[in-house]
N, C-alpha and C positions, 0 to 999 in steps of 0.2 A: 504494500500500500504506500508505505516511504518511498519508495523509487519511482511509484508512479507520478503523485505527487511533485515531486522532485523533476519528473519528465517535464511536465504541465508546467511548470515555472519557466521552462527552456522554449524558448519561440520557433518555430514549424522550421527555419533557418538556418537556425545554431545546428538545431538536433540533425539534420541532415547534413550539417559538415561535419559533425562529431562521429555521426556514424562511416561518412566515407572513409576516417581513420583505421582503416584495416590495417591486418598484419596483426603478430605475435610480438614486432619491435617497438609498436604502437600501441599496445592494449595499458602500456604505465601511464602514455600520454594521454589515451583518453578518459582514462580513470582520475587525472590531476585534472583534466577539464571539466568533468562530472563535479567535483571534487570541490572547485573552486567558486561554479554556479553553486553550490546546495550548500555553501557554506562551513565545509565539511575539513577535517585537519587531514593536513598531507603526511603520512608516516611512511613515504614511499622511499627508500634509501636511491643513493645513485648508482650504485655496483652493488649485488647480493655476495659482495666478497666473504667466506669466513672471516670472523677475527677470532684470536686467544692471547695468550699469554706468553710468554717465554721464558726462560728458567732465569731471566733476572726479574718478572715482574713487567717490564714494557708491552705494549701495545704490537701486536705482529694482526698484522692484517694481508689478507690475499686478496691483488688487485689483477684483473685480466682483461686485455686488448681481447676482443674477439674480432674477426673477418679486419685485421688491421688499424680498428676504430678507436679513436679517444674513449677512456673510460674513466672516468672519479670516481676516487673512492675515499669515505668522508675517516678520516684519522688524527690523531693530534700530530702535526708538526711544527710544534712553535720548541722545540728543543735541537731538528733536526731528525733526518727519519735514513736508515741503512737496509739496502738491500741485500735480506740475510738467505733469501735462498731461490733462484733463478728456477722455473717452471716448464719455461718454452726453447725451443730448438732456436725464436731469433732472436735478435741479441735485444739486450735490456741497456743500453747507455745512460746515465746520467742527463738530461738536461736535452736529449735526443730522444729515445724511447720510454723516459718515466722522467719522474720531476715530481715540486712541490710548491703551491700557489697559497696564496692568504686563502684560498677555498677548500683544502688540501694536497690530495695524494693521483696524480692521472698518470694513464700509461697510454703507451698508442704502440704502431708499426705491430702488432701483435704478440710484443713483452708483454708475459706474464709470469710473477713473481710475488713473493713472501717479503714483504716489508714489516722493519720496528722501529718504533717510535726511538728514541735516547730520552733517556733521564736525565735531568737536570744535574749536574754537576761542580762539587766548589773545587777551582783550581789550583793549584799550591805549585812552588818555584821547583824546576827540574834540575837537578843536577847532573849534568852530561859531559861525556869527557873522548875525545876523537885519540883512537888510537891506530895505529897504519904501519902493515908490514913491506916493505919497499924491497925490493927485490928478493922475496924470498926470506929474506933475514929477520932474526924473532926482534920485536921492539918490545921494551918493558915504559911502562905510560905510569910515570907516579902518582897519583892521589892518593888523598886523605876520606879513607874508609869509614874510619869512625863507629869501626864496628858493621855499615852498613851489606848489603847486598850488591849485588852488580849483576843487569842483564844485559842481551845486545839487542839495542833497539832496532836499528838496521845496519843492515849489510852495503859498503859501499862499493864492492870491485867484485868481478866476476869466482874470484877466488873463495871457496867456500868456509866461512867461519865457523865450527862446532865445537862446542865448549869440552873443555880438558885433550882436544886433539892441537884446534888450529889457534883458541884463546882460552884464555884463564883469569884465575885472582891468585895473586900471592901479597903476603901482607901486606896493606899500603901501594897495593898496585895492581895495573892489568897488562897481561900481556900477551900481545898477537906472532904469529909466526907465520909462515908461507903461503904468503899471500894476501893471508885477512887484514880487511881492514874495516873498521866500522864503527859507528858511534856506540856508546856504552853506558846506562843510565845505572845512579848511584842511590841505593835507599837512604832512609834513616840510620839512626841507630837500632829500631822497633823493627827494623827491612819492610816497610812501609814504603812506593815508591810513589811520586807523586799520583793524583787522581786525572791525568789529561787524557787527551785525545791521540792513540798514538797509530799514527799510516804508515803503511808500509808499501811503496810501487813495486809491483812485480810484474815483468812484462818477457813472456814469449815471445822470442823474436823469429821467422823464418821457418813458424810453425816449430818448432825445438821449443822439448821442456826444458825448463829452468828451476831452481831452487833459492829461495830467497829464505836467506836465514835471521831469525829473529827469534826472541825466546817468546814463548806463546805458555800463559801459565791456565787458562781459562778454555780461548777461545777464538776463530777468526772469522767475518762476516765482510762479503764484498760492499766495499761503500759506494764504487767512483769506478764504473769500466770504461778504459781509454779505447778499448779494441771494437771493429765491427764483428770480426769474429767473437764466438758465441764465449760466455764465461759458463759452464754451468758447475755447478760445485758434484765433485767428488769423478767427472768427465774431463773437463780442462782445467781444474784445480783443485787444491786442497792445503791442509793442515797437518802437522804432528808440534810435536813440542819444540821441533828444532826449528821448525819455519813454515814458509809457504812454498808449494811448485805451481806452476802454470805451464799449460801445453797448448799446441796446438793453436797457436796464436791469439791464447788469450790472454789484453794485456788490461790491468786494473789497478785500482789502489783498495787496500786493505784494513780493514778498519783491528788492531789484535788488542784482546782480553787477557 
């Protein structure tokens, strides 16, 4: 009786261009048109993407380009939002196949993937210390420990860095040997190491894997793919504790935990 009602309010006009709204990609539109004559609240989302949770707690939402089309999908990104797990065979780029507006989270070109929000974060001073093995030869790099930790944040030359092989700690120092070279981040005394934001580029080049070493205590999630070739995680890249690899010409930046 409500919907008829509700016809009858709508003039012989309207309702005959309302109905010409055919199609399956069309029945959200004509529902908001209905919607908007009867006075009626729109709870219609933009994308029926899952969302959940992720094991820190942030917002992970699944957004999907179908037949290559713009899609929004409504998310918090007022902290910044990482692409933590790639879905589709084409490629997912940054600011080219997905992105983030004051409206939220859209994809196109027919990226689909697993997006999460970041948590707000207080930043605190890094302590970082460059150490560089120049032809092969071991360099010992002095700092003031203090008791603290020491990881490698990245790797800066093709020379592979692994801790107690190619770098180390010895009291009041670190030190690299054939070849490695790479920045070196220093905790507290608590080995507490700052809370920031820390990337890591890794980039296949000529289709060839590569290994990008970093110390990875958590976690790694693609933030920033440079490549048109595809990234998908655990196919053209991945993680262990000792770093990241990329293949097959996929090149990225790396968001590590």
């Amino acid at each position: 009786m409500n919907s008829i009602k509700a016809r009858k309010r709508i003039s012989g006009h309207d309702w005959q261009g309302i109905r010409r709204l055919a199609g399956p990609g069309r029945a959200a539109l004509r529902i908001r048109i209905l919607a908007i004559f009867c006075g009626l609240p729109l709870l219609l989302p933009w994308a029926s993407g899952a969302e959940s949770r992720n094991d820190y707690g942030t917002q992970v939402v699944r957004c999907e380009s179908r037949s290559m089309r713009m899609v929004r999908c409504a998310m918090d990104t007022g902290n910044g939002v990482d692409l933590v797990r790639q879905l589709s065979g084409n490629a997912c780029i940054r600011n080219s196949d997905w992105g983030t507006d004051s409206r939220g989270l859209w994809v196109t070109h027919g990226c689909r993937a697993e997006f999460a929000s970041r948590q707000r974060k207080e930043s605190a001073g890094q302590r970082i210390i460059r150490c560089e093995s120049v032809d092969g030869r071991q360099q010992v790099c002095r700092v003031a420990l203090r008791g603290g930790e020491v990881r490698l944040l990245r790797q800066l030359t093709a020379a592979p860095c692994r801790l107690h092989s190619t770098w180390g700690v010895d009291r009041n120092a670190v030190w690299v040997s054939r070849g490695c070279s790479g920045e070196f981040e220093i905790s507290d005394e608590d080995g507490v190491f700052a809370d920031v934001e820390r990337l890591v580029r890794c980039e296949s080049r000529s289709q060839r894997r590569r290994v990008c070493n970093t110390t990875v205590l958590h976690k790694v999630t693609l933030s920033n793919q440079l490549s048109t070739s595809a990234c998908v995680e655990a196919r053209d890249w991945g993680w262990n504790g000792d770093g990241i690899w990329v293949d097959h010409g996929c090149r990225a930046e790396f968001r590590v935990d």
